[in-house]
N, C-alpha and C positions, 0 to 999 in steps of 0.2 A: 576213517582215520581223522586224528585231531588235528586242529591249526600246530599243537606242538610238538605233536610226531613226525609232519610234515617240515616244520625246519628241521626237527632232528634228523631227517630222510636228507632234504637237503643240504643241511653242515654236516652231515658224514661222508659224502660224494666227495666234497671238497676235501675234507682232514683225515677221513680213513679213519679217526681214534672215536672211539663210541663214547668215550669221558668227556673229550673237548666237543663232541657235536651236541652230548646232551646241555653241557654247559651253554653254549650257542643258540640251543635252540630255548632255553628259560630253566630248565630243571635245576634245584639245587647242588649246585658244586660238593654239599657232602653226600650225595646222593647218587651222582653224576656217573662215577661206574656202574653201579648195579641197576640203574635205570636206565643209562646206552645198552649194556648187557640185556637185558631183558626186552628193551626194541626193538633188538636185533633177531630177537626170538621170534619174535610175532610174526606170521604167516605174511599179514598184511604189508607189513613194511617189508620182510623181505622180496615179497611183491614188487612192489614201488621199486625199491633197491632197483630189480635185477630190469626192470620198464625202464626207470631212467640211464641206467648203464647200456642197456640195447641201444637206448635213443642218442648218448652220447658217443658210442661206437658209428650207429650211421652219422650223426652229424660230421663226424672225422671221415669218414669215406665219402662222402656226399664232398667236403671241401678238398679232401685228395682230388676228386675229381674234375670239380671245378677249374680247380690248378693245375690240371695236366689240358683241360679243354682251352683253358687261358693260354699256356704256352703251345698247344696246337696252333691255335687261332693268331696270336700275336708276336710269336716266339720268330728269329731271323735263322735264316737258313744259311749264314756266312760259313759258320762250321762244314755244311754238307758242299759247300761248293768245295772247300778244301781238298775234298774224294776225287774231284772230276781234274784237278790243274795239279794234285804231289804226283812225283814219281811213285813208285811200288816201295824203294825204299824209305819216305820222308813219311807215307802211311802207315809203314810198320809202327815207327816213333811215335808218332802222330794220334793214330787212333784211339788210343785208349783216352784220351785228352779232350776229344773231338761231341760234341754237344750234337748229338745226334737222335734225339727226343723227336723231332719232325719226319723221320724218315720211316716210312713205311715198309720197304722194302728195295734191298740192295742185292747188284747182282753182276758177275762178271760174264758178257755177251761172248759166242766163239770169235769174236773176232778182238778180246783181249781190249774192247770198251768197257766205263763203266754204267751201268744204269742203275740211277736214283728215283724213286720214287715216296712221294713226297703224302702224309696224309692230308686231307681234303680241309682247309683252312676254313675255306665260308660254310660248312658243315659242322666245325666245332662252334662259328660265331652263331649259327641255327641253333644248336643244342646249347650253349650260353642263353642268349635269348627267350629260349622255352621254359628255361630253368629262373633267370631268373622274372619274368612277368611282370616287369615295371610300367603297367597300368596304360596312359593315355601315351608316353615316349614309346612304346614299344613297336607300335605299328610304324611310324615314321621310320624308326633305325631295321625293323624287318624291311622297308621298300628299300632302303638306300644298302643295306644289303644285298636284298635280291637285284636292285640295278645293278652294282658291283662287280656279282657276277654273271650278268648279260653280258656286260658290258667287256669282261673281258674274256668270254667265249667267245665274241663276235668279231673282237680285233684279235683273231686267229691264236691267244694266249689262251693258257689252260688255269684252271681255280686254283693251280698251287704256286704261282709267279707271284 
């Protein structure tokens, strides 16, 4: 593939229009259709195409996920206290409202308690960490995590307080 099939690969991701990408990419504006058109044809760039739309589809799940490890990890659990202190009726209101992203699993005990359970905090800050491998900081903020949670299994709290 050419350096100018390759912008025109590239300015079509963005624009969608085969006219404006070829224009973009150097081709002559009176030419500009039937030479996007006929890009588009070629094995090779629709190649390219459908590799860089793969790779933009993970890089958007890859950051979904980050963003959901993020709000694991740093996100407040004021919402989920709300389940343990409303009546049955201020829940009903309540709940659809209620930023419940950290909870794992919820559950009503025979004896009309509720139990929260919460997913594992310094587990998403592990899987952040892993992800993202910032070099000579990494090992530092990996101990001071792992102290973290010594430290708060050993004063009889659990990794989701």
């Amino acid at each position: 593939m050419t350096g100018k099939e390759r912008r025109f690969c590239e300015a079509y991701l963005v624009m969608r229009d085969a006219k404006e990408a070829a224009v973009a990419a150097g081709y002559l504006p009176l030419f500009a259709r039937s030479t996007g058109l006929k890009l588009l044809a070629k094995e090779e760039v629709r190649q390219w195409l459908r590799r860089a739309e793969q790779q933009k589809r993970c890089e958007a799940y890859d950051q979904a996920v980050l963003s959901g490890l993020e709000r694991l990890a740093f996100g407040n659990a004021n919402d989920s206290a709300q389940l343990l202190f409303s009546s049955e009726e201020e829940l009903r209101e309540q709940l659809p409202m209620l930023d419940l992203f950290r909870v794992s699993e919820l559950r009503k005990t025979r004896s009309d308690a509720i139990e929260v359970k919460f997913y594992d905090r310094f587990r998403a800050m592990e899987l952040l960490l892993q992800v993202a491998d910032r070099g000579e900081h990494h090992a530092s903020i990996y101990q001071l995590m792992q102290a973290l949670g010594q430290a708060s299994s050993t004063e009889g709290g659990t990794e989701d307080e």
